[in-house]
N, C-alpha and C positions, 0 to 999 in steps of 0.2 A: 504494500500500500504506500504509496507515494503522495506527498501533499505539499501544497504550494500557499502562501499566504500572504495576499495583497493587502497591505498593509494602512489604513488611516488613508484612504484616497480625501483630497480635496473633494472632490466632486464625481460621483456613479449616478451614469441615466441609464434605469435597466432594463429600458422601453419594452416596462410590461404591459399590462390592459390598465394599469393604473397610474400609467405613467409617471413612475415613481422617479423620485431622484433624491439622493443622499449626499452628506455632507460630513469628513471625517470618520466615513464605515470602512470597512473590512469584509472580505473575500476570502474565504478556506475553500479549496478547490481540493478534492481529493479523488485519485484513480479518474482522473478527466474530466470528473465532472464537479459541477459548483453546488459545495458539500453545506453555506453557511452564509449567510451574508447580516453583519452586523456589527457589533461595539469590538475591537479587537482582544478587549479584556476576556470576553466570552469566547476564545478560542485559542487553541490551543500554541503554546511557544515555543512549542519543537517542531515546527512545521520546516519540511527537508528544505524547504527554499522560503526565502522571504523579501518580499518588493516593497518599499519604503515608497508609496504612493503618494504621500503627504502633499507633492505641489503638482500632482495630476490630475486628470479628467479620466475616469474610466468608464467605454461605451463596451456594445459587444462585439465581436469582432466584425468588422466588416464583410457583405456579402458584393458579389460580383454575377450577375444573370446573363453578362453576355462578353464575349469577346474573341479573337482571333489572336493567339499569340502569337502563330509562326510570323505572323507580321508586323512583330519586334524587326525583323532582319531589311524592313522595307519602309521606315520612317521617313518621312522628310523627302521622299525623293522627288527632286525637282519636275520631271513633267507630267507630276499629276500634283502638285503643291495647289493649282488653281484650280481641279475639274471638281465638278459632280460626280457622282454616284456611279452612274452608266459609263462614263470616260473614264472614270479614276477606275472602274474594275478594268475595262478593256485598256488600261494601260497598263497595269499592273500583271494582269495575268499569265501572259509571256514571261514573266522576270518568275512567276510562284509554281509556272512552269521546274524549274529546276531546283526545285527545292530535293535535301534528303533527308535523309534518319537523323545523320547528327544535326543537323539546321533544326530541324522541327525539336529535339532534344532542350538544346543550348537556347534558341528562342524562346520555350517555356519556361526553363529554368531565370531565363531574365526577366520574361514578366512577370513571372510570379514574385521573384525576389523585387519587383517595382513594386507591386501588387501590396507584399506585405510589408514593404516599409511604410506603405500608405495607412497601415491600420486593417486591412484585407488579410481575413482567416481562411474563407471559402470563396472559391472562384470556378465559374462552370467556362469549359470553353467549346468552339466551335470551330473544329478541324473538318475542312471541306474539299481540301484539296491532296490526291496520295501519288502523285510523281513516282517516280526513281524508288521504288521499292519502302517509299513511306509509309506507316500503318497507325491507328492509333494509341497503339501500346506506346509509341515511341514517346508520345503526349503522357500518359501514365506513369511510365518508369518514371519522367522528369518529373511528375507531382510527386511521387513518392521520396526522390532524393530530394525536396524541399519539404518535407512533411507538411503539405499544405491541404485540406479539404478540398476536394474535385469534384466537379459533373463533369465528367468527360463527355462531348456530344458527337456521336459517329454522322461525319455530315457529308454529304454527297452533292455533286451534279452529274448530269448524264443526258442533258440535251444539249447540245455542242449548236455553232451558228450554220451550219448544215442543214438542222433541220430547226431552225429560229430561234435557238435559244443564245444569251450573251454571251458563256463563256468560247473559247475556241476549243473546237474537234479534240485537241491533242490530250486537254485537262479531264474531261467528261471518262466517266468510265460506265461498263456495263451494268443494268440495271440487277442479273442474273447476282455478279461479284458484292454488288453492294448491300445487297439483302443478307446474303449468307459469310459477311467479314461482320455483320450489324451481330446479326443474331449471337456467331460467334463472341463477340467482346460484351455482349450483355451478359451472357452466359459463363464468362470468364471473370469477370469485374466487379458487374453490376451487384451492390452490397444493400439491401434495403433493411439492414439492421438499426438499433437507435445509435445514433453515432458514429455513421460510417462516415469512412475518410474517402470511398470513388462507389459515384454514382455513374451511370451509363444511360445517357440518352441517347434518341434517335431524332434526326436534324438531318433532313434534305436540306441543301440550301434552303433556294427560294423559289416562288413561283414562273423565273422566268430561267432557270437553270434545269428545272428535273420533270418528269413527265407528272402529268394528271394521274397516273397509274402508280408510280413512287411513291407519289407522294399519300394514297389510299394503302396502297399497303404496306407501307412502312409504320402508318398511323396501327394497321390491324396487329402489327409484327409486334411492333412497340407493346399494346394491350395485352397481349397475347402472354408477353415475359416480363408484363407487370413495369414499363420503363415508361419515361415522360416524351412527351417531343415539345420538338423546339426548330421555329425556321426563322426565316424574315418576314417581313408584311409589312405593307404600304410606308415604306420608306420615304420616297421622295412623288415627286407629280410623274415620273419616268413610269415610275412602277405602277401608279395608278392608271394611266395611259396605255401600258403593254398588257394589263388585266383586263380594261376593257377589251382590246385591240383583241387581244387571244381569245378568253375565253366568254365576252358578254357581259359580266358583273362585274362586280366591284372583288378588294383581295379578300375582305369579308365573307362576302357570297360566296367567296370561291375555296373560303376554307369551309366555313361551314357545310357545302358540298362534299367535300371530301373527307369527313369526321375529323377536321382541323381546329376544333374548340372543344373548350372543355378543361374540369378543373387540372388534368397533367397534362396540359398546353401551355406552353410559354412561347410568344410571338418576339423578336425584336424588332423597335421602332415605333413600327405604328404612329406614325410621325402624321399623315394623312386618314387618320382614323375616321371616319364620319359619325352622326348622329348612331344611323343604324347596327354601325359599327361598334359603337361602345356600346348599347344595349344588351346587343348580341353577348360581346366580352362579358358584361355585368350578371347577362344573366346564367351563363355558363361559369362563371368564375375560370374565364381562359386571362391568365397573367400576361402580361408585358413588360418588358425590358429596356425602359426609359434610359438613351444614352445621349445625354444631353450636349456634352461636347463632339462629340462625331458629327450627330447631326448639326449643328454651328459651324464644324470644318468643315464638312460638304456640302454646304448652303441647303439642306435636305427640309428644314421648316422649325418648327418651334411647337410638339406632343400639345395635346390637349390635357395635359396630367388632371389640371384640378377637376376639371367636368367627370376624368377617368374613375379619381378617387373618390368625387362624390355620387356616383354610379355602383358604387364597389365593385369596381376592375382592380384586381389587384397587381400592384405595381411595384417594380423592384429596379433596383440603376444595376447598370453594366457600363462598361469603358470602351467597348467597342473595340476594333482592330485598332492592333499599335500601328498601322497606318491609316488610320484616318481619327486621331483625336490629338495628337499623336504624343500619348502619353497613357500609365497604367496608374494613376492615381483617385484611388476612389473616394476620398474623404475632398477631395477636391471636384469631382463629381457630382459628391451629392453639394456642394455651395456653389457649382453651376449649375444645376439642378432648379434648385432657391431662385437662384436671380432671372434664370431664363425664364423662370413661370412668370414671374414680376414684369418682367419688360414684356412678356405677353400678354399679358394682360390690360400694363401700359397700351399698348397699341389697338384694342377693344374700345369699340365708341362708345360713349355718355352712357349712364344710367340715369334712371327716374326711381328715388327710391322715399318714397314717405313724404311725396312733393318735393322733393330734394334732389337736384342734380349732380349727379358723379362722375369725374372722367374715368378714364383708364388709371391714370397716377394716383387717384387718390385710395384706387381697389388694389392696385397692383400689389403692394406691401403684404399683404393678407393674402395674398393667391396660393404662400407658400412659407408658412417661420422655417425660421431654425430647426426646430427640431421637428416637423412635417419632414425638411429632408432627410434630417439621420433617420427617422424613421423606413423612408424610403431605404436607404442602405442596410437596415439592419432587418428589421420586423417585413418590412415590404419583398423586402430580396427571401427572405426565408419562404414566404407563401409561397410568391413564384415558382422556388424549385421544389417545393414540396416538404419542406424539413421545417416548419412551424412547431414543429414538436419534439425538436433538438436542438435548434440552434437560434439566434435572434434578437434572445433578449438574456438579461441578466438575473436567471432566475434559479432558485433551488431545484435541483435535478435534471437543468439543463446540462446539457458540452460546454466546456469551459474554456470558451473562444473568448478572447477579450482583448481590450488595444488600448493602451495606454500613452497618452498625448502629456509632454511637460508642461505646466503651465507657465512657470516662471524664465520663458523664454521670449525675444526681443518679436518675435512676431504677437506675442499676446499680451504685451503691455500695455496697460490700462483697458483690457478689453477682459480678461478673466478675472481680476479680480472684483467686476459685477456680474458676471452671469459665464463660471465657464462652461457650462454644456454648448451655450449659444456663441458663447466664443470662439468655440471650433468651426462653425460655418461663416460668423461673420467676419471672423479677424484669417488672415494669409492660411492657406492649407497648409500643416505642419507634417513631417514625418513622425512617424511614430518610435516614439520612447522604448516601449516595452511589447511585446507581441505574444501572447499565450495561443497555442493552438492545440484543441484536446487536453488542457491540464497541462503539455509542456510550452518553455519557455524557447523562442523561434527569433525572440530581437532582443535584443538587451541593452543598456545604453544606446540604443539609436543603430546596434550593427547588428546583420544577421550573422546567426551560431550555426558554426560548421558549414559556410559558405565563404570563400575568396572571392570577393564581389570584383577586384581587379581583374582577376588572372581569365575571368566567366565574362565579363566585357568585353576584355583582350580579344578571345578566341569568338565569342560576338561577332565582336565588326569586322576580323576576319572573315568569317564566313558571307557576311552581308555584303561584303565588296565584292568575294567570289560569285555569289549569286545575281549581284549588279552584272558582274563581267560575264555571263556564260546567256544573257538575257539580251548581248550586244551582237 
């Protein structure tokens, strides 16, 4: 038996249903999970480790609902710095062409190590592309040599621009292979115990990459071995544009068609959702994967969150590919999160409310606090992937994920000592302090344990300039 004991934190928000928040408590975490929370006199002082909390913030650990690692290896590259969606993929995809085993490895391993500096415990991702003898174990092994919480999502495309779909002929693979690598790794991986460290989804891309046929039985395949799915939908105006164009309806219609909703559904985006669209979501409790900076980087629009969340769509942040946000910081996320629902709202014309005229500006503020967004990253990302009942919040007999933020640092002066839960979103995104994931300690002063974050960079942007050059 093994126990950990967070010691006098300043400030825990344990984003339960009672939105509790504490002041100078204590955390006894034992065999992984959180054994105690309270006066630190009332627990026990042989606890095998001890974290002097006193000028931190402790939330839960951060959740992650959507993202593409291997494309760490493709950040910043100049001629898709300015495209959209549709051009940034069709630029891109030639270069992701050439990825391998160890690219897809070392590329996880970097975002995940971005990931949990950020405060990020669990992170699901979406591997859609398998080159050069790529698979998604290679995604796994590297969660595992991070000890990080995974959904690994097995993702596919298989209509090629041959027969009209975006990506090129060469990436697409057969529909026969990707049912039976699927089934395989759910059957391998997939852990639906309390407290599993790798979940296994099933993730077609999206609707303008994989057949009408993929995508229904992948949905059946998935049920079938008990797994979630997870695609894209309504991204950008492209996408709503090729939905009609294709298939007649909207991406809506076109999932619900295909038994694409529903409570072990997680959509990303949904940036273009309509009226009909969020109902539907609402009433099926099909999640979404609010990624507020990507969609900003690709001028993709601005989620309708509040309408989402007052619908009860449940809704969870992801970061999106490290090529298109182009960063893996999720505590930074959710306070663009915050501000992007604000200036959307901003931009919403006049109200009439109690004979009283409203702009935008004057709603905007209230579209989203503070801790609306942690909520999103923490309680909101746990529905999403289905683990509402292991991870999320800071509670007795949960997993003992937790992120500890310094307070007494130059970015939170004069902002934490009146309010630091809110501190964390309104004052600069901070790295994290402290990193518990499952009961053990994963950051510690600010540096990840048993990772060489140089030597793992090094051999990084090696590989990405290799893959830059074999794309030439």
């Amino acid at each position: 038996m093994t126990t950990l004991l967070i010691k006098n934190a300043q400030a825990i928000a344990c984003m339960d249903d009672a939105h509790t928040e504490l002041a100078g408590a204590s955390i006894l975490v034992r065999d992984g999970l959180i054994a105690h929370i309270g006066n630190a006199v009332d627990m026990t002082d042989q606890a095998d480790q001890v974290i002097d909390a006193s000028q931190h913030a402790v939330v839960p650990g951060l959740i992650n609902t959507h993202h593409h690692m291997y494309q760490s290896l493709t950040k910043a590259i100049p001629g898709v710095q300015n495209a959209e969606l549709f051009s940034w993929l069709q630029g891109l995809y030639p270069m992701w062409a050439g990825l391998t085993p160890e690219m897809v490895q070392v590329s996880t391993q970097v975002a995940m190590a971005e990931l949990m500096l950020s405060g990020c415990t669990t992170s699901s991702d979406h591997l859609y592309i398998y080159p050069n003898g790529v698979r998604l174990d290679d995604s796994i092994e590297a969660a595992h040599s991070m000890g990080m919480r995974f959904v690994a999502t097995r993702g596919s495309m298989s209509v090629g621009q041959s027969d009209g779909g975006l990506p090129p002929d060469q990436v697409v693979e057969r529909e026969d292979a990707i049912l039976k690598d699927t089934q395989r790794l759910i059957e391998t991986y997939h852990d639906t115990t309390f407290g599993a460290m790798t979940n296994v989804a099933v993730a077609p891309c999206s609707p303008f990459s994989v057949s009408r046929d993929l995508m229904k039985t992948s949905a059946e395949l998935a049920r079938s071995l008990g797994a979630r799915l997870h695609t894209h939908l309504a991204e950008n105006d492209h996408d709503i544009a090729y939905s009609l164009a294709k298939f007649n309806c909207t991406p809506t219609q076109y999932a619900q068609d295909l038994g694409w909703l529903g409570h072990d559904v997680w959509h990303a985006h949904c940036v273009k959702l309509d009226d009909e669209g969020i109902s539907l979501f609402a009433a099926s409790k099909t999640g979404v994967a609010h990624c507020p900076c990507s969609n900003m980087r690709l001028a993709s629009g601005i989620a309708p969150i509040r309408r989402m969340l007052d619908a009860g769509v449940p809704v969870g942040l992801g970061v999106d590919g490290s090529a298109s946000n182009d960063a893996a910081h999720l505590l930074n996320e959710a306070r663009q999160a915050m501000l992007l629902a604000r200036v959307g709202r901003a931009m919403a014309a006049p109200e009439q409310r109690d004979g009283k005229q409203f702009f935008g500006c004057d709603l905007g503020p209230s579209e989203m606090t503070a801790r609306d967004a942690l909520r999103l990253a923490t309680r909101g990302s746990a529905q999403v992937l289905g683990r509402s009942h292991d991870i999320g919040q800071i509670k007795v007999g949960m997993c003992a994920d937790l992120a500890l933020y310094k307070l007494d640092s130059l970015g939170f002066a004069g902002g934490a000592v009146h309010d630091p839960i809110g501190a964390l979103m309104m004052c600069a995104s901070a790295q994290v302090d402290a990193l518990v994931i499952n009961g053990r300690v994963r950051v510690q002063d600010g540096q990840l344990l048993g990772v060489d974050v140089r030597q793992l960079t090094a051999r990084h942007n090696a590989l990405a300039l290799q893959l830059a050059q074999t794309a030439r």
